[in-house]
SEBA-67829 format. One line per field, with one value per residue (C-alpha): x, y, z. Coordinates in nm, 4 decimals. Example, Ala and Ser with C-alpha at 12.3 -4.5 7.8 and 13.67 -1.06 7.14 Angstrom:
x: [1.2300/1.3670]
y: [-0.4500/-0.1060]
z: [0.7800/0.7140]
END
This chain:
x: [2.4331/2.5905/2.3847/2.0675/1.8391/1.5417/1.2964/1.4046/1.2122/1.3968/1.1863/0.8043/0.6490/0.9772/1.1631/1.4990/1.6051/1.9581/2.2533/2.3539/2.5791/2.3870/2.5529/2.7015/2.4612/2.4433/2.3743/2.0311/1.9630/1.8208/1.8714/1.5281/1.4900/1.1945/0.9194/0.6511/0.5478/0.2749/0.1756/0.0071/-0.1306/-0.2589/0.0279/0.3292/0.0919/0.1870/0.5493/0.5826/0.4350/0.6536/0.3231/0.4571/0.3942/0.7059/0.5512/0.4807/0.8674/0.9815/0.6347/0.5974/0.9398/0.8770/1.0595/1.4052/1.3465/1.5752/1.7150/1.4874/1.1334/1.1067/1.3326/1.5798/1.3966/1.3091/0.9593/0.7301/0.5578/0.4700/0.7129/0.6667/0.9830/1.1815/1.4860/1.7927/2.0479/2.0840/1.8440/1.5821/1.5924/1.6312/1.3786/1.1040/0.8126/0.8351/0.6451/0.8338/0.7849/1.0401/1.0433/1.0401/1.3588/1.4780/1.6956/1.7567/1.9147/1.6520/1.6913/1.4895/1.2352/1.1369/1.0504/0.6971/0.7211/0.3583/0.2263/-0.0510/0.0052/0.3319/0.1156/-0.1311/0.0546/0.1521/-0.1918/-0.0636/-0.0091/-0.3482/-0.4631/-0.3553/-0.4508/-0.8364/-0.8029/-0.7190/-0.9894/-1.2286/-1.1151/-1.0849/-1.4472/-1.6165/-1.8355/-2.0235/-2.2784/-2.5918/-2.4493/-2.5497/-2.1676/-2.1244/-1.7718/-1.7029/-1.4520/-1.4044/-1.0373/-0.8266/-0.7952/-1.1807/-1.3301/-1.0469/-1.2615/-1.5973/-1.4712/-1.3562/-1.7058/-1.9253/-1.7862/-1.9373/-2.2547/-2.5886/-2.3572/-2.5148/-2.2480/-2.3177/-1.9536/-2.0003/-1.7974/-1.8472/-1.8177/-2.0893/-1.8756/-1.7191/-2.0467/-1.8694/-1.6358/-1.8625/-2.0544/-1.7234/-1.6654/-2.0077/-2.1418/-2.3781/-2.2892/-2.4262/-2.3452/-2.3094/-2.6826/-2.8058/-2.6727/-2.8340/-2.8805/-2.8577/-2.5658/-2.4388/-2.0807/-1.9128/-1.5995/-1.4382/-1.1706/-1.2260/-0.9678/-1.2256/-1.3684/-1.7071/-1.6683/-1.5352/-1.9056/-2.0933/-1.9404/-2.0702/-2.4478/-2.5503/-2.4406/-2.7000/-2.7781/-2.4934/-2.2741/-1.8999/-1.7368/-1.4086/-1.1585/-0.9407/-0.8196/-0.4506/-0.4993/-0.1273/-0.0735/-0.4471/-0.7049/-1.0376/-1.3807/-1.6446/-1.9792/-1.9351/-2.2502/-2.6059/-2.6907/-2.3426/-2.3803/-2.7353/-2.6387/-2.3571/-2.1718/-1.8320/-1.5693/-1.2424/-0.9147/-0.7399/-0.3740/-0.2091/0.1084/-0.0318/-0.2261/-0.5788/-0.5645/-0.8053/-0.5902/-0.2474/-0.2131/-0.2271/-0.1478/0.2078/0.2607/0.4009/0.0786/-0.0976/0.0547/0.0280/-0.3218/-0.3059/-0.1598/-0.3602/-0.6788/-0.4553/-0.5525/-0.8914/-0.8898/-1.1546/-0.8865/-0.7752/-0.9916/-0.8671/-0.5474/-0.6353/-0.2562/0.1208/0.4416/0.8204/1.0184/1.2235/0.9083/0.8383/1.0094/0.8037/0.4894/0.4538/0.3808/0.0772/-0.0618/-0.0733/-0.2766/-0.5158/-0.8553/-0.6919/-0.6781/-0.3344/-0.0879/0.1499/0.5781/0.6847/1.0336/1.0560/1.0103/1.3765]
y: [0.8666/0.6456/0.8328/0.8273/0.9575/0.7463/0.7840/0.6300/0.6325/0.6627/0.7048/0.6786/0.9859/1.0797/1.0520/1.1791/1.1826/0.9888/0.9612/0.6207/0.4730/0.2732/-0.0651/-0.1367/-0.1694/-0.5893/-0.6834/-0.8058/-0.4837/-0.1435/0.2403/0.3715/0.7463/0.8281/1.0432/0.9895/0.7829/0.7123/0.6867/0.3995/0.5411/0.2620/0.0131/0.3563/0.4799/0.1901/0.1383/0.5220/0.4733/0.1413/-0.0582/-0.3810/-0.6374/-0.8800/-1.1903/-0.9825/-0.8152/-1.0822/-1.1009/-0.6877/-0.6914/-0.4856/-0.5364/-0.3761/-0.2744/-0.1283/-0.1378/-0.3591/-0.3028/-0.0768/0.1559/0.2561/0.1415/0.2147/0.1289/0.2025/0.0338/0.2645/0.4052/0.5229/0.5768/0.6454/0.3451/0.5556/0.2804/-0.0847/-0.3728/-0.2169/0.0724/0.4353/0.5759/0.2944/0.4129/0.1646/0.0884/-0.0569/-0.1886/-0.0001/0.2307/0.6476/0.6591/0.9108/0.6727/0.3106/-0.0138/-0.3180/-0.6524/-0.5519/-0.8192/-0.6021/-0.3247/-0.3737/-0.1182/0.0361/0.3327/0.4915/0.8211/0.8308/0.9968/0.7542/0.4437/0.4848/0.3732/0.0047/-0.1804/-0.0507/-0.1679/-0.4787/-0.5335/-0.4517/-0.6567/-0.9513/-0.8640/-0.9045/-1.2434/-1.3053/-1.2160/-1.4305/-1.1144/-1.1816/-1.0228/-0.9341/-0.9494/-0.6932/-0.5669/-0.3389/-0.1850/-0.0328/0.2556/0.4788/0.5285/0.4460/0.0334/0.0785/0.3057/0.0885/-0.2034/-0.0797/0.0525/-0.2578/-0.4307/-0.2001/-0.3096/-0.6593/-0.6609/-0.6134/-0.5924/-0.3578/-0.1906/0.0344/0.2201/0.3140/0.5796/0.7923/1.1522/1.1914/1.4180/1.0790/1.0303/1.2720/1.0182/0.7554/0.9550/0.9241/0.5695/0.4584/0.3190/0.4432/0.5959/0.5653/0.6671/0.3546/0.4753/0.4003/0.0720/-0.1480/-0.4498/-0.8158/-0.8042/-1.0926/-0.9759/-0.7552/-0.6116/-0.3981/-0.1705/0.0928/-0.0248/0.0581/-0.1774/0.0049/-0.0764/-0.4186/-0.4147/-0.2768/-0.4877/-0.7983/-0.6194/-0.5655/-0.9374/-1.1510/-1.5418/-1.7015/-1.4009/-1.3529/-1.0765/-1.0162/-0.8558/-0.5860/-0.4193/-0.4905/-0.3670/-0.3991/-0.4755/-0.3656/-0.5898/-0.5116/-0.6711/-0.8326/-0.9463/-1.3249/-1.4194/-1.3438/-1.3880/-1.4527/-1.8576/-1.8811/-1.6067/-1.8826/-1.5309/-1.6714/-1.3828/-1.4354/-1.2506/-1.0734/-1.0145/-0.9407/-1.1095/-1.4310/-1.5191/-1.6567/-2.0673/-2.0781/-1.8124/-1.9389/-2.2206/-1.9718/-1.5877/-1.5217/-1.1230/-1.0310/-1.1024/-0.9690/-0.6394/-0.6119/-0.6556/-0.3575/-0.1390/-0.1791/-0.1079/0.2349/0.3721/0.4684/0.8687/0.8639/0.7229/1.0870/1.1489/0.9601/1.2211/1.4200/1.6109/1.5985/1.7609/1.7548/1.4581/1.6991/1.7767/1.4287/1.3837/1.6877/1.6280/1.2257/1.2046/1.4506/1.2750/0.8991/1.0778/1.3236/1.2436/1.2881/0.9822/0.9136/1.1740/1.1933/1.2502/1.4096/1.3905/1.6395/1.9429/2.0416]
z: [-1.7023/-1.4007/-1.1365/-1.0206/-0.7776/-0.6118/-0.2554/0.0467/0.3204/0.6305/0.9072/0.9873/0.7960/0.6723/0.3576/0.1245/-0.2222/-0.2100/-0.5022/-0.6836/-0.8774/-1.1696/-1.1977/-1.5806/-1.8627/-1.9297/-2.2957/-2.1699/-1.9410/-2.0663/-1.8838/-1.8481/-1.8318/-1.6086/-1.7311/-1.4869/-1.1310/-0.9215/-0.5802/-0.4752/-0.1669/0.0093/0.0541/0.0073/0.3474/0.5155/0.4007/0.5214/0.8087/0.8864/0.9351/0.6766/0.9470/1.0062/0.8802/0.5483/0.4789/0.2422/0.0589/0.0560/-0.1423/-0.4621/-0.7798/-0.7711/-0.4099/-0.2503/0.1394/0.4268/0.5659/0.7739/0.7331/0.4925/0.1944/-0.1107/-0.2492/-0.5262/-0.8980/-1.0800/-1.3224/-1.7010/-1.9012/-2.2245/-2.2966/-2.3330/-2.4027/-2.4057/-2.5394/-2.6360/-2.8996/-2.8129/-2.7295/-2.6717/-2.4273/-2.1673/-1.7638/-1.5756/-1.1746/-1.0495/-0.7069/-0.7973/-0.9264/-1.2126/-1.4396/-1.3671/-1.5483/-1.5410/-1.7429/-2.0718/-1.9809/-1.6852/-1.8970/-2.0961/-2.3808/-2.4867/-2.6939/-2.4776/-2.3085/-2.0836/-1.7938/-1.8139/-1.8147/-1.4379/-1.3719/-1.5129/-1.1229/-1.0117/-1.3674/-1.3190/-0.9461/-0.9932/-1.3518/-1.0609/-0.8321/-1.0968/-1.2357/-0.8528/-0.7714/-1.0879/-1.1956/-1.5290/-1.7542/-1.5826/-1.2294/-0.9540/-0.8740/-0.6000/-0.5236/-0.1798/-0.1780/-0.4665/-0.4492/-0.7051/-0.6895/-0.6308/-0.9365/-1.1134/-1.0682/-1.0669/-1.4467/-1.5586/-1.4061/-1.5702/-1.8833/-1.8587/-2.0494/-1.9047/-1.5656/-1.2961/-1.1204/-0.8397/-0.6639/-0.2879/-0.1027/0.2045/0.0255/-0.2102/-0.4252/-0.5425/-0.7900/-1.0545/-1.0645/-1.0821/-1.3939/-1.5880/-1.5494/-1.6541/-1.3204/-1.0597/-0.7407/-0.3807/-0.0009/0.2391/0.3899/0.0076/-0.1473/-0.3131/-0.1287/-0.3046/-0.4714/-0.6819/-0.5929/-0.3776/-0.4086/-0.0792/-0.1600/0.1091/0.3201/0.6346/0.9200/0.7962/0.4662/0.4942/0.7200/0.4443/0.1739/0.3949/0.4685/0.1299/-0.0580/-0.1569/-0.0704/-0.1777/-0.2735/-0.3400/-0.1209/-0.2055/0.0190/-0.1814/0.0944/0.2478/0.6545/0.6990/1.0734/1.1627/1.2695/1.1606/1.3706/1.0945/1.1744/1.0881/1.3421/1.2487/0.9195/0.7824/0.7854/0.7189/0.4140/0.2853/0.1804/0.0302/0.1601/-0.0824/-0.0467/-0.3675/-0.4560/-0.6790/-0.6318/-0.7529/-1.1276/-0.9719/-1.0387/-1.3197/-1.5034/-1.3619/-1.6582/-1.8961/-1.7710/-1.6824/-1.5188/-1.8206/-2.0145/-1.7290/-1.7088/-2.1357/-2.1136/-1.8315/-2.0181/-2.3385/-2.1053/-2.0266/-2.3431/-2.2322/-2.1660/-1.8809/-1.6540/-1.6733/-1.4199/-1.1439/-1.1779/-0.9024/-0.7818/-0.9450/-0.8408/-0.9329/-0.8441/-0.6417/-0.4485/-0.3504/-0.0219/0.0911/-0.0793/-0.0311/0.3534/0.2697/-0.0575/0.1221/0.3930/0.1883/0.0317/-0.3408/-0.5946/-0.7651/-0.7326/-1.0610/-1.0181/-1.3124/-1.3954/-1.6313/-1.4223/-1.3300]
END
């Protein structure tokens, strides 16, 4: 097992499978067998497309990246894997933040071994980011909590806030056919035209100049608005006149590249991601499984998932 194959994309809308050499196994480094990946539409749209703005290459770099934005590189989070050698024993079920690559060599610190379902587990980054957004946004029990955009970083945090007791959590989208979805994570479901207005907190994951306008319209006196969306190299209008001042809305940015301060003193990303994972285990995230193909498929298939209307597309590297 000294080759590999991983995703490179190469040009705007365009990418390959290419062949590697795997470096030599270090005693503190582990080959990972991939089972399964992820797309993470949002931000793999815009590395496809070449839209990582300049001043954002060196932050955009991804765990065990490979190649320069924007083009060649390779890019991607979302892996879930079987340890076939190294520091780790055989056969430990491990995610690891690693671009779609079908066998790689990481330091064993890089892969976070866990024992819910393999297929499931790729879910861990999004996990994680809306697990931020909701530290980020101060949601507690009893709040009104409305989430804007019910893709996957979206129902991902409208699940996690309807889990706060008492909390009232209310997921927005423009395609009413999202309210299934909303039925299976335990929250209620409404078209921008409907949304309850006087929110507590507002969370915009839509990625949309309408939603980001929505998000703003329907926060109470004093609200918190966080921003979940990355625009890339867009620039989006928002109505900060009218009402916004006189409102005191606080609008708050979320990322998850950084442990939000009142966390920071105690959270590492390691702990972070374990506590992702562990939230894995709860079968209703099934649902936000909405395509899958064959690793082999991927250079064909990716360009259409990151611009369809489907939730997290699967890779599954077992299919030969």
């Amino acid at each position: 097992m000294t080759q590999a194959r991983a995703l490179w994309a190469v040009a705007p809308g365009r990418c390959e499978l290419r062949d590697e050499a795997l470096p030599a196994l270090g005693a503190d480094d582990v080959l990972v067998e991939a089972t399964w990946s992820a797309v993470s539409k949002g931000t793999e749209g815009l590395v496809l497309a070449g839209r990582v703005p300049v001043s954002q290459h060196e932050a955009m770099r991804g765990p065990h990246m490979g190649g320069d934005f924007p083009f060649p590189v390779k890019y991607g989070y979302c892996v879930s894997g079987t340890v076939v050698d190294g520091a780790l024993p055989a056969g430990t079920q491990v995610f690891c933040l690693h671009p779609h690559q079908d066998r790689f060599v990481v330091p064993a610190s890089w892969a976070v071994p866990h024992r819910v379902a393999a297929d499931r587990a790729v879910l861990a980054a999004n996990v994680e980011t809306a697990l931020n957004v909701v530290w980020d946004s101060g949601a507690g029990p009893g709040d009104r909590v409305v989430v804007v955009g019910a893709g996957v970083v979206g129902c991902l945090v409208a699940w996690l806030a309807g889990q706060l007791p008492g909390a009232e959590v209310t997921l927005v989208d423009v395609l009413p056919e999202r309210a299934a979805m909303a039925e299976v994570l335990g929250v209620s479901f409404a078209t921008p035209d409907d949304v309850p207005d006087d929110a507590d907190v507002v969370v915009h994951a839509s990625a949309t100049e309408a939603g980001a306008r929505t998000a703003l319209a329907v926060a109470g006196h004093d609200a918190m608005v966080v921003e979940a969306s990355w625009f890339g190299d867009r620039s989006i209008s928002l109505p900060l006149g009218e009402a916004f001042h006189s409102r005191r809305l606080v609008l708050r940015s979320s990322q998850v590249g950084q442990i939000p301060p009142r966390r920071r003193p105690r959270w590492t990303h390691r702990r972070r991601l374990e506590k992702a994972l562990e939230l894995c285990a709860d079968p209703r995230l099934d649902a936000l499984f909405t395509s899958a193909c064959p690793f082999d498929e991927l250079p064909l298939r990716l360009p259409e998932v990151v611009a369809g209307s489907g939730l997290c597309h699967r890779v599954d590297y077992r299919a030969r």
